[in-house]
matplotlib code that plots the C-alpha trace (Angstrom):
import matplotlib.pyplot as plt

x = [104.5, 105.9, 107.8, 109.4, 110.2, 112.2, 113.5, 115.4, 116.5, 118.5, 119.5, 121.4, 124.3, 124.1, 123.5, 119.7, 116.5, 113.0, 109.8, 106.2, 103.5, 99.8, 97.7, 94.6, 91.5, 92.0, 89.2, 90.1, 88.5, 84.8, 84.9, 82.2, 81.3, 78.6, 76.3, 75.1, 74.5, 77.9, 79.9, 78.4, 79.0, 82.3, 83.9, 85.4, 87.2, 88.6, 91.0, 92.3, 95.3, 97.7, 97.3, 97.0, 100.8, 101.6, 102.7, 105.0, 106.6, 107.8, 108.7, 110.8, 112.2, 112.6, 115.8, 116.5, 113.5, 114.3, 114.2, 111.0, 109.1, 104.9, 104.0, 100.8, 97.9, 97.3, 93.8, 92.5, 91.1, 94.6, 92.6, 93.0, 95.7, 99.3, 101.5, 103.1, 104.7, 102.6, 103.1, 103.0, 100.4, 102.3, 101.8, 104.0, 106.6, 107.2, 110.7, 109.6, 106.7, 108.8, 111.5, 109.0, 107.5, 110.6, 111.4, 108.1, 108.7, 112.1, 110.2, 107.3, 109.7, 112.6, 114.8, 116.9, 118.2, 119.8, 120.6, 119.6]
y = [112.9, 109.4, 109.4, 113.5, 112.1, 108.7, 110.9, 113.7, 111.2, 109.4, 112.8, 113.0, 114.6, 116.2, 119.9, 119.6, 118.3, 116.9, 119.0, 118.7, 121.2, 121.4, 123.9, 123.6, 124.5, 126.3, 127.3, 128.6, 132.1, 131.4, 127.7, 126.6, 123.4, 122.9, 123.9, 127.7, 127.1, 125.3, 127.9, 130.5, 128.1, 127.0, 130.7, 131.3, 128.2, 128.5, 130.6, 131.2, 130.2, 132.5, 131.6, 128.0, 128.3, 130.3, 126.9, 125.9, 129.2, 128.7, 125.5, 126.3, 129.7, 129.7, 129.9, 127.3, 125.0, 121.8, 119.0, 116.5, 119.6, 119.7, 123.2, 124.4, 126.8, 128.1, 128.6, 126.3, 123.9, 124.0, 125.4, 128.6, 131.4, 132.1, 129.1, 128.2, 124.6, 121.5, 118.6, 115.5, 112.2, 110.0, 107.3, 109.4, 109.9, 106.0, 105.3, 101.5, 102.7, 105.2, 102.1, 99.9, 102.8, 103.4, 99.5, 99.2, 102.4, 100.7, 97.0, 98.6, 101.2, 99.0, 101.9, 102.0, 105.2, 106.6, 103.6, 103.8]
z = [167.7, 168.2, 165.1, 165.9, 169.8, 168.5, 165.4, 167.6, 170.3, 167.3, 166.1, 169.9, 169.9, 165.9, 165.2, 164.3, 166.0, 165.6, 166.2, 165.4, 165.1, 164.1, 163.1, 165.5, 163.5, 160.7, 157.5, 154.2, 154.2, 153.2, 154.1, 155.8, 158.3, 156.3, 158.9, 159.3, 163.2, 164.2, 162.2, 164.3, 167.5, 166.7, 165.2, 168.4, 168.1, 164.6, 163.2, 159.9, 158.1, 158.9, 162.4, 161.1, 159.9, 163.2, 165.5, 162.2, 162.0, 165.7, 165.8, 162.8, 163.6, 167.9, 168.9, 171.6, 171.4, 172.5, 170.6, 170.6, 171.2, 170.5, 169.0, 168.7, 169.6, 172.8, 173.7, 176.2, 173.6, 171.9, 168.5, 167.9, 169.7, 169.7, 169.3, 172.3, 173.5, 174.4, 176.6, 174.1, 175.7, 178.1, 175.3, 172.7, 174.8, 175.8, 174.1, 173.7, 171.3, 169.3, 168.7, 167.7, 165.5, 164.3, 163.5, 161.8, 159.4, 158.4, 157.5, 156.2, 153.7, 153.5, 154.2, 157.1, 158.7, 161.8, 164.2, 167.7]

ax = plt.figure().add_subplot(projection="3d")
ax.plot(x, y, z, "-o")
ax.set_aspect("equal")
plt.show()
């Protein structure tokens, strides 16, 4: 989330933005937690992958979506549900640490992209 906030504010101004979504919990069909109780406890928590891909999808496809946003399930637990926008941890959206992120990727890769 870090890396998608400092991306899309160095992307200011250009046709295109940053967004990150996850999945929630998602199984394979037939995959199992290894446990027969906590796959009963935890099916109404998990979903499978088609929903999985659901927060992707919209990220991708919603028109208007600002930039930097966090996509992903919508249940209260944020793992299962219809995809709908998230509020991103205080922590991710402190511009100091996406820099420093950023700064870090380009020593540690030796690439440099996108000035700020």
């Amino acid at each position: 989330m870090i890396f998608t906030l400092e991306l899309d504010r160095r992307l200011a101004g250009a046709d295109v933005h940053s967004y990150a979504a996850h999945p929630g919990f998602a199984l394979e069909p037939g995959q199992s937690l290894g446990n027969p109780v906590v796959d009963v406890l935890a099916k109404p928590l998990v979903q499978d992958m088609a929903g999985g891909a659901m927060p992707t999808l919209y990220a991708a496809t919603v028109p208007n979506l600002p930039g930097g946003t966090l996509v992903g399930p919508g249940n209260l637990l944020r793992t299962k549900g219809a995809p709908r926008p998230e509020k991103p941890s205080s922590k991710a959206t402190d511009p100091r640490v996406g820099r420093r992120l950023w700064e870090l990727s380009e020593e540690l890769t030796d690439v440099r992209y996108l000035s700020s």
